[in-house]
Every structure is written in structure tokens, then in C-alpha cells.
C-alpha positions in Angstrom: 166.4 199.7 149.9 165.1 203.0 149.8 164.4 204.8 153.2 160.6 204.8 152.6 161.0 200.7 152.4 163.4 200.8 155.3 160.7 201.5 158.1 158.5 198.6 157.0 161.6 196.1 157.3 162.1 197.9 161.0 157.8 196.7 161.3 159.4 192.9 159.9 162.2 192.6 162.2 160.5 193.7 165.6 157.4 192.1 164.9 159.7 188.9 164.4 162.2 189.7 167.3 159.2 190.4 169.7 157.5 186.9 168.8 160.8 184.9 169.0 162.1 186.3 172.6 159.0 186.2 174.3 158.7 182.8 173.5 162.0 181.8 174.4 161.1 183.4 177.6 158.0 181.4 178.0 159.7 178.0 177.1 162.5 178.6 179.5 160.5 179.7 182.2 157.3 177.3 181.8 156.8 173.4 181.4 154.2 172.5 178.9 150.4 173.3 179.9 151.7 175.2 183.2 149.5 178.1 183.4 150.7 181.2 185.5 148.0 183.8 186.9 149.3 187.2 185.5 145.9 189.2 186.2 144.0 186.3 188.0 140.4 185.7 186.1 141.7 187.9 183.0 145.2 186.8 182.1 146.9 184.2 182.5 150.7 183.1 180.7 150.2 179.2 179.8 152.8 177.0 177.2 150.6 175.2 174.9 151.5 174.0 171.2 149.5 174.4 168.3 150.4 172.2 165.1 147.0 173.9 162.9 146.5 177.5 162.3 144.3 180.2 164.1 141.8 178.3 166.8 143.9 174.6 166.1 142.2 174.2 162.8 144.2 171.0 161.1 145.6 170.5 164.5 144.9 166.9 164.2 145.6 166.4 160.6 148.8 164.2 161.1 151.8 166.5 160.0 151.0 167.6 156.4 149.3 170.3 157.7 153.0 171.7 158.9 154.2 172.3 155.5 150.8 173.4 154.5 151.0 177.0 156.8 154.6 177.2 155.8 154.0 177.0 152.4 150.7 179.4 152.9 152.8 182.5 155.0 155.3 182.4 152.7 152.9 182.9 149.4 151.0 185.3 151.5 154.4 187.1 152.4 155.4 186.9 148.9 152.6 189.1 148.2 152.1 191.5 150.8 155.9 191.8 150.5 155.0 192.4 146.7 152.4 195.4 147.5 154.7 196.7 149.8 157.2 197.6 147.4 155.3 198.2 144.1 153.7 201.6 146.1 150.1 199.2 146.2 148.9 199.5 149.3 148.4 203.0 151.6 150.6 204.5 154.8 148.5 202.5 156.9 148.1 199.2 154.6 152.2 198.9 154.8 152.2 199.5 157.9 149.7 196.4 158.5 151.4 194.2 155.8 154.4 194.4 157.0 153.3 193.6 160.9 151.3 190.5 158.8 154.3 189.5 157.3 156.1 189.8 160.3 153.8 187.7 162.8 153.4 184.9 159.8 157.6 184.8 159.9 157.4 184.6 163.2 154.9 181.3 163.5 157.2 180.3 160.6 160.0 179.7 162.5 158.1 178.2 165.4 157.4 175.4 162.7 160.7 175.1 161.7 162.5 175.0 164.5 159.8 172.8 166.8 157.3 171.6 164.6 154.4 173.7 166.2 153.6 177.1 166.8 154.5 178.0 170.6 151.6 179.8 172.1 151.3 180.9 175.9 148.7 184.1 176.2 145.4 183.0 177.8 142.7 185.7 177.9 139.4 184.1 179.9 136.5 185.3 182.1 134.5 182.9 184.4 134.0 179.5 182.1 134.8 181.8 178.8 138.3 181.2 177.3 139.8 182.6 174.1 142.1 180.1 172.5 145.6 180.8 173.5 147.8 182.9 171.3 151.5 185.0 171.1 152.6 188.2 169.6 152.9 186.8 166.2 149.3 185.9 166.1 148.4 189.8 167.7 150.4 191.2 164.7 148.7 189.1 162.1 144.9 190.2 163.8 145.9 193.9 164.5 147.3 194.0 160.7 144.6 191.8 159.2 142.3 194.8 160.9 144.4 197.9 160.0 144.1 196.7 156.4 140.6 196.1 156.0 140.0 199.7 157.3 142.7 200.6 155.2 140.8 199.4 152.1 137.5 200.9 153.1 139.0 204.1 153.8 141.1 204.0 151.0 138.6 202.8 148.3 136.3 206.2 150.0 139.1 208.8 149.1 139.8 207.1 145.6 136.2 207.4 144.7 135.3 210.9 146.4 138.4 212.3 144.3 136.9 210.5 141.1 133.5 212.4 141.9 134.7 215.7 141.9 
């Protein structure tokens, strides 16, 4: 692997290693649904599972849905892995594939391992709550966003350089 490659594998692994010990921490330190205040009315840690994808979706499909998201990260990864390489995507477009493909291996192994995706960060205010989530599900959003800005920006330079 060439040292230009080697920096997105270092994206890979801590995006993964982040996911995986902070939920250990979580499911050693917290029984199911116990929610602890971390800024009280803001943020709170809480161990919930989620057996769907983003917001529960499928959550109550009855198990099919399981090899379903493994089989979609994986295709995804495939191909963000793919872009990575071949020189397709922009500094910043690596950068967020590889913290996608990261966060998707990380909810990967949750299904694996436990048959649900462990998720324990609980952003509210008053009677408004965002669905739970974990790191793996921050890097998938943060890169999902860095390469959509990516692909504006990107598709801007391409075509100013092809007008002048």
C-alpha cells in the first residue's frame, strides 16, 4: 500500500477502534435502557439497540433485515473502498469515504457479534429527542456531509478550469 493510501486505512482503523471501545465501555458500564445525565437537558449516555438502520427503519422487520445492512455496508464499502484507490474521489472525498467506510464496519460488527447495532448517545431538549446514535453513525453523517460538499466543490473547480 502506497503511503498516500496508508492515511486513509489510519481514517478505517480509528474510525472502527473509536466505535468498538466506546461501546464496550457503554455495555460494561450500563444495563439496557439506563440513561445517565452527562450534560443534564442536552446529553445524556443511554444503552439502547437498534436491529434497522438510521432512525430504526426495518427495526421491526423480523431478522432479515440483519443481513440486509450487512450486505448493504459491505457493497457500499466495496465501492467507496474502490474510489479510494483508483485516485476518484478528492483530498477531502477520501478523507470522508474512508470515515464512511469506517463507521459502516463499525455497525457491521455490532451485527455480527450481537445481532443489533449498540447505540447509547442521546441528544434532547425539553420534549425534543434525536434518536440515539454512536461514533460509527457520527462518522457515516460527518462523511456522508464532507462528500457532498466535496462533489459540489469539486464539480466547481472541474468546470471553472474547463471554462478557461
Amino acid at each position: 500500500m502506497s503511503k498516500k493510501l496508508l492515511i486513509y486505512g489510519v481514517i478505517i482503523f480509528v474510525s472502527i477502534f473509536a466505535d468498538q471501545i466506546s461501546k464496550n465501555m457503554i455495555l460494561q458500564h450500563l444495563q439496557y435502557m439506563e440513561r445517565v445525565a452527562v450534560i443534564p437537558g442536552f446529553f445524556d449516555l443511554i444503552l439502547v439497540y437498534n436491529t434497522g438502520a438510521a432512525f430504526s427503519f426495518l427495526a421491526g422487520a423480523g431478522g432479515w433485515q440483519k443481513f440486509f445492512f450487512i450486505g448493504l455496508a459491505l457493497i457500499i464499502c466495496i465501492f467507496l473502498l474502490k474510489a479510494i484507490i483508483r485516485d476518484e474521489l478528492g483530498k477531502v472525498g477520501k478523507i470522508a469515504a474512508a470515515m464512511i467506510i469506517g463507521g459502516a464496519l463499525g455497525n457491521v460488527i455490532d451485527r455480527l457479534i450481537y445481532g443489533h447495532v449498540v447505540d447509547f448517545i442521546l441528544l434532547y431538549y425539553h420534549n425534543w429527542f434525536y434518536p440515539a446514535f454512536n461514533i460509527a453513525d457520527s462518522c457515516i453523517c460527518v462523511g456522508a456531509v464532507l462528500l457532498v460538499l466535496e462533489s459540489i466543490f469539486h464539480q466547481k473547480i472541474k468546470s471553472s478550469k474547463f471554462q478557461s
